[in-house]
N, C-alpha and C positions, 0 to 999 in steps of 0.2 A: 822609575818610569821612563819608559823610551820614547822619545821626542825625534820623529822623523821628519826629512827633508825635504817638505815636497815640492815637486817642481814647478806647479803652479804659483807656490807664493812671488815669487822673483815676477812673474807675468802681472800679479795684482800689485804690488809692492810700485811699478812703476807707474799707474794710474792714481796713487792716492794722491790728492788734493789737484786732481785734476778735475775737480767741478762736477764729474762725471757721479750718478749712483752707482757703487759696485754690489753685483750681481754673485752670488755663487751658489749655485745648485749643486745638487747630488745627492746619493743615497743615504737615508741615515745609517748612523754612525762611522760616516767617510773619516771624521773627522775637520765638519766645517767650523765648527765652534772651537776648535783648537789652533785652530790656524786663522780666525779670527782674532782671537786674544791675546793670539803671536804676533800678529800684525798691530793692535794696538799697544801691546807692550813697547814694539819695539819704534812705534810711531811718539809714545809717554805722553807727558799732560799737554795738553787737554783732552782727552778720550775717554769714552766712556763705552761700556756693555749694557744691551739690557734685552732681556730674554721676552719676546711677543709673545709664547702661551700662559704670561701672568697676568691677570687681570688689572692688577694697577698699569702696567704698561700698554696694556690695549686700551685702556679710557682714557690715554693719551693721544692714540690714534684715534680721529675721527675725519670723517670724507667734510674737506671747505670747509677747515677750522685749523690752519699751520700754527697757531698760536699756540693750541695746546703741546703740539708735539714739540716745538721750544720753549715749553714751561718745561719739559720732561729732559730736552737736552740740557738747558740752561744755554750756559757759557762754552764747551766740548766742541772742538773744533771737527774730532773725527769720532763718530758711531756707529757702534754694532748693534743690528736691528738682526738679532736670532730666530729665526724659526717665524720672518714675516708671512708666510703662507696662514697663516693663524688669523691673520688679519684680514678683516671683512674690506673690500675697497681700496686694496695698502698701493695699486700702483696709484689711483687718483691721489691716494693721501701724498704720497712718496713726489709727485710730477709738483702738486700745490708747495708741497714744502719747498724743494729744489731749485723752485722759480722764485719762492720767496725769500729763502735763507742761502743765497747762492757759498756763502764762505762755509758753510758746513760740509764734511763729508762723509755719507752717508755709505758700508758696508751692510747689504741685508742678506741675508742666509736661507735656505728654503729645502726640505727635504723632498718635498712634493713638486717637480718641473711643469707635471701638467698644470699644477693649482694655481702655483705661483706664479709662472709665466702668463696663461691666462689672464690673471690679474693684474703683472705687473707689464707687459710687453709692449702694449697698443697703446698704456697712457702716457709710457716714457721711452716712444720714440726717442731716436736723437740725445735719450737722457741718460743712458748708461749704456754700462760695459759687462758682458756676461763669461763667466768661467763655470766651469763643471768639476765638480776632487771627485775623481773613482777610487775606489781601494787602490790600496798602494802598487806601486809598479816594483820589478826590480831594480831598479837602477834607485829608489826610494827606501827598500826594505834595507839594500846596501849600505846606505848613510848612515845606518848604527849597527848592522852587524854582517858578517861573510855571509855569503850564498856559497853552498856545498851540496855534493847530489843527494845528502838528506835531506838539508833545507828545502829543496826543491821539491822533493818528492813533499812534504808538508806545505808547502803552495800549492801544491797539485790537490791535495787529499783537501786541505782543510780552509783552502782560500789566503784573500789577501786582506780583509777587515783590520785596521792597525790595532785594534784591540788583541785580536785574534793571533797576529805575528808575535803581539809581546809577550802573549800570553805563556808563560815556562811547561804545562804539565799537557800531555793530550788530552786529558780528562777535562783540560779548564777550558781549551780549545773549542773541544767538541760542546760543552756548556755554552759559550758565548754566542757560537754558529747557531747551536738551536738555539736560545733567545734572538737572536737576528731574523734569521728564518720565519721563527713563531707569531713574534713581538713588533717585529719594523718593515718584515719587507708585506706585506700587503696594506698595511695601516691606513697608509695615505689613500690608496685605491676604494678601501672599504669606508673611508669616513668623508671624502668629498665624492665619489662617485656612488656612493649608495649601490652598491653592487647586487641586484636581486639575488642572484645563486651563487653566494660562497663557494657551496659545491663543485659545481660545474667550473668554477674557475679553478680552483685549484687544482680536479682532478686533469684540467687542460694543460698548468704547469707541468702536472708527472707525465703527460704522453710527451710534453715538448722536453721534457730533461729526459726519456729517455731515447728523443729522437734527436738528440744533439750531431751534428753534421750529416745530419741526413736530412734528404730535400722534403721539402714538408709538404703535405696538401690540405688544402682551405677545407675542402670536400669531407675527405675522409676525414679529419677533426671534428669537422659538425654534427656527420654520422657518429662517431664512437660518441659522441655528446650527446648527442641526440638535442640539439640546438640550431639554430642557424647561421650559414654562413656570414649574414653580418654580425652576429652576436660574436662570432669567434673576431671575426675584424676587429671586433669593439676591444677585447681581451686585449688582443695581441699588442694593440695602440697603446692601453694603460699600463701594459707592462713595459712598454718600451719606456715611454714618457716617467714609469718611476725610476728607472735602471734596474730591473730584473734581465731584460732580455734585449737582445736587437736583431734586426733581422739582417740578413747576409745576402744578398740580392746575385746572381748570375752575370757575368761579365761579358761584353759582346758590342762589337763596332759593325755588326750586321754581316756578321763571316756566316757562311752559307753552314758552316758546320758545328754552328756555337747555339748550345741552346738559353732562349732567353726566357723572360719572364718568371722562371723558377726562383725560389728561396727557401734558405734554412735560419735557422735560428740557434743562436749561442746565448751563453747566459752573460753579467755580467760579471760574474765572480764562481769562481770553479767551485768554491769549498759552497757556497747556495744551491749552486744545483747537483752536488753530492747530500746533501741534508736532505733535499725534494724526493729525490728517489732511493735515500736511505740504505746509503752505501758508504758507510763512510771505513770500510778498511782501508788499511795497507796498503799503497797502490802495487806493492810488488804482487799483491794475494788478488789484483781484479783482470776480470777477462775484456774488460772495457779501456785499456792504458791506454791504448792507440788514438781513440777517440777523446780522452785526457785528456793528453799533450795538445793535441788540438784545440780543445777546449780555452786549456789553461792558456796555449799561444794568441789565441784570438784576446783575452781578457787583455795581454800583454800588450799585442799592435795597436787595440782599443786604445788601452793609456797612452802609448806614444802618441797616436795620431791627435787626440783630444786635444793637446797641446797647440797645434797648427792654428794661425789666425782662420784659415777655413779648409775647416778637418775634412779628408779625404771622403769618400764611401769606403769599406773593404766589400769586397766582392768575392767570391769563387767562380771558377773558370771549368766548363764541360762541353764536352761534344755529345755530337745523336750517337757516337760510337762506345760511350763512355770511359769518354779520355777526361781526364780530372784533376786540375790544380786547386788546392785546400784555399788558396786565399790571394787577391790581386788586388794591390794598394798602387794608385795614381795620384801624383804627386807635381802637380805642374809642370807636365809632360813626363816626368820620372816616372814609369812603369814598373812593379816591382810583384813578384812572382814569389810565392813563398810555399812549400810544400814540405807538412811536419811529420818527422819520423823518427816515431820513438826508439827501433832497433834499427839494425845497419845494412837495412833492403837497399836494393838501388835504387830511382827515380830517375825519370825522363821529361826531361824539358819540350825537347826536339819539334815536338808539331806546336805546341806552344810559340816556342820562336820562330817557326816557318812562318807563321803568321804574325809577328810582333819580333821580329828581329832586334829591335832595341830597346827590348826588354833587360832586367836586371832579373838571374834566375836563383832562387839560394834554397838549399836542403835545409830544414832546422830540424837539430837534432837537441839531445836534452845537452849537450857536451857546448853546441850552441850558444844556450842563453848563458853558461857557465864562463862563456871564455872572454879574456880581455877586450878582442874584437867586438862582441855584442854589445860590451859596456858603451863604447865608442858609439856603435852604432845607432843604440838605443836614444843617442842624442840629438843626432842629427834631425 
């Protein structure tokens, strides 16, 4: 079994037994529960696990009753509260506890951001610390094995799900994504938001996975839907809020020749939205590589960025003339220009830096994420 490095534990590692509740969202099967029972292993006795969609453990949780929930810790200095979005009222329960049982410390896990946040954010202001695991990064997949431009072309094809990276056979690969796909990634959406048309949502995934870096319109979604534009709104929100998608908003400090208000949409895992629109060759055998690479790049800047005490926006950058940079990451004044190209065309910064002169300009090519330098980079 391959046990990856991920970068966020070192971030949560330094808050335990800081009084604080920790927080960790993200997609199922990120791997939150793994990196939970890493953290208490490596924390030892007194700690305990215990999984919130069991019923014995839920009739421990009750809202203005912290007794029960330390009849369930006992004595456990540090707890894993798994899959707290299951829990009816869990931030009041979680705020009651925290104030009562101040020496405990309290890890809760949630697959669902919109559900559990909702739940837990406004009762414990001031009371915790929140982290996010995306599928793994490369600088993560690294920690147990080489990246080579097959591996690579297999993060592009079939994603980064660490089940999915360990997985030895394509056959077992492409299994796993579609159980992901089928099984987890709308779950949460359809079982707290009661979603009237299944349908309609999903057929709005396959126009967004096949309009991956191209600028989206509210409009035209609605029509091909034949639904309304705040229904799509609605979508788009729940998709983000589970990690399916995010949106990519247009860059612009009010330059007369930048357009704003526009956006596109990325997913957030390459190998999910090759499953959506049922493509899962070869990448040497698709006409779509171009848009890939970008794809898969975005997935990549995502995890770096997520890391940041207050993560960046990524943006894309366009003119009325249709001049085009793929991706602009700002960084506490750090500007940073990234334009991905799978084969060896040239690229032009030029009006780009006419107007942002101290900008940071980089071509990413697949040779790129391959090389010593990116590892580096990838850190900072």
């Amino acid at each position: 079994m391959l046990i990856f490095q991920r970068r966020i534990e070192e971030q949560i590692s330094k808050y335990v037994g800081s009084g604080k509740i920790l927080l960790i969202f993200g997609p199922r099967q990120t791997g939150k529960t793994t990196l939970a029972k890493k953290l208490l292993a490596e924390y030892g006795d007194p700690a305990a696990y215990f999984n919130c969609e069991t019923l014995e453990v839920r009739a421990h949780l009750v809202v203005g009753v912290a007794e029960r929930l330390k009849d369930l810790v006992g004595g456990h200095k540090l707890v894993v509260l798994d899959e707290a979005q299951t829990v009816e009222n869990i931030g009041a329960i979680l705020k009651l506890f925290v104030d009562t049982y101040s020496d405990v410390q309290i890890i809760a896990t949630g697959s669902s951001s919109f559900d559990l946040a909702n739940k837990i954010n406004e009762p414990l202001t001031g009371r915790a610390f929140s982290f996010t695991l995306l599928p793994l990064s490369l600088e993560e997949v690294r920690s147990v094995k080489e990246i080579d431009h097959i591996e690579l072309h297999q993060l592009m094809r079939f994603g980064s799900y660490p089940a999915i990276v360990a997985a030895k056979t394509v056959e077992e690969k492409q299994d796993i994504l579609r159980n992901i796909a089928t099984s987890y990634l709308y779950k949460d959406i359809f079982t707290f938001e009661k979603t009237k048309s299944p349908l309609h949502f999903e057929l709005l995934l396959k126009l967004l996975a096949h309009q991956v870096g191209s600028m989206v319109s509210l409009n035209e979604l609605a029509e091909s839907l034949s639904v309304s534009r705040h229904t799509i709104e609605k979508y788009l929100r729940l998709l983000k809020q589970s990690y399916v998608i995010r949106r990519v908003h247009s860059f612009s400090r009010n330059k007369r020749n930048e357009i704003r208000r526009l956006f596109k949409v990325f997913f957030l895992d390459s190998g999910v939205r090759n499953m959506i629109i049922n493509d899962m060759r070869d990448t040497d055998e698709r006409a779509d590589i171009g848009i890939l690479f970008e794809q898969f790049f975005f997935t990549e800047l995502t995890k770096q960025t997520n890391l940041d005490i207050s993560a960046p926006d990524i943006n894309f950058w366009r003119t009325h003339k249709g001049l085009e940079i793929d991706f602009i990451v700002e960084r506490a004044g750090d500007l940073r220009a990234y334009e991905c190209k799978w084969g060896n065309g040239e690229v032009s910064f030029k009006t780009f830096l006419k107007s942002y002169p101290d900008a940071h300009a980089e071509v990413i090519r697949p040779e790129t994420l391959l090389s010593e330098e990116s590892r580096s980079n990838n850190k900072k």
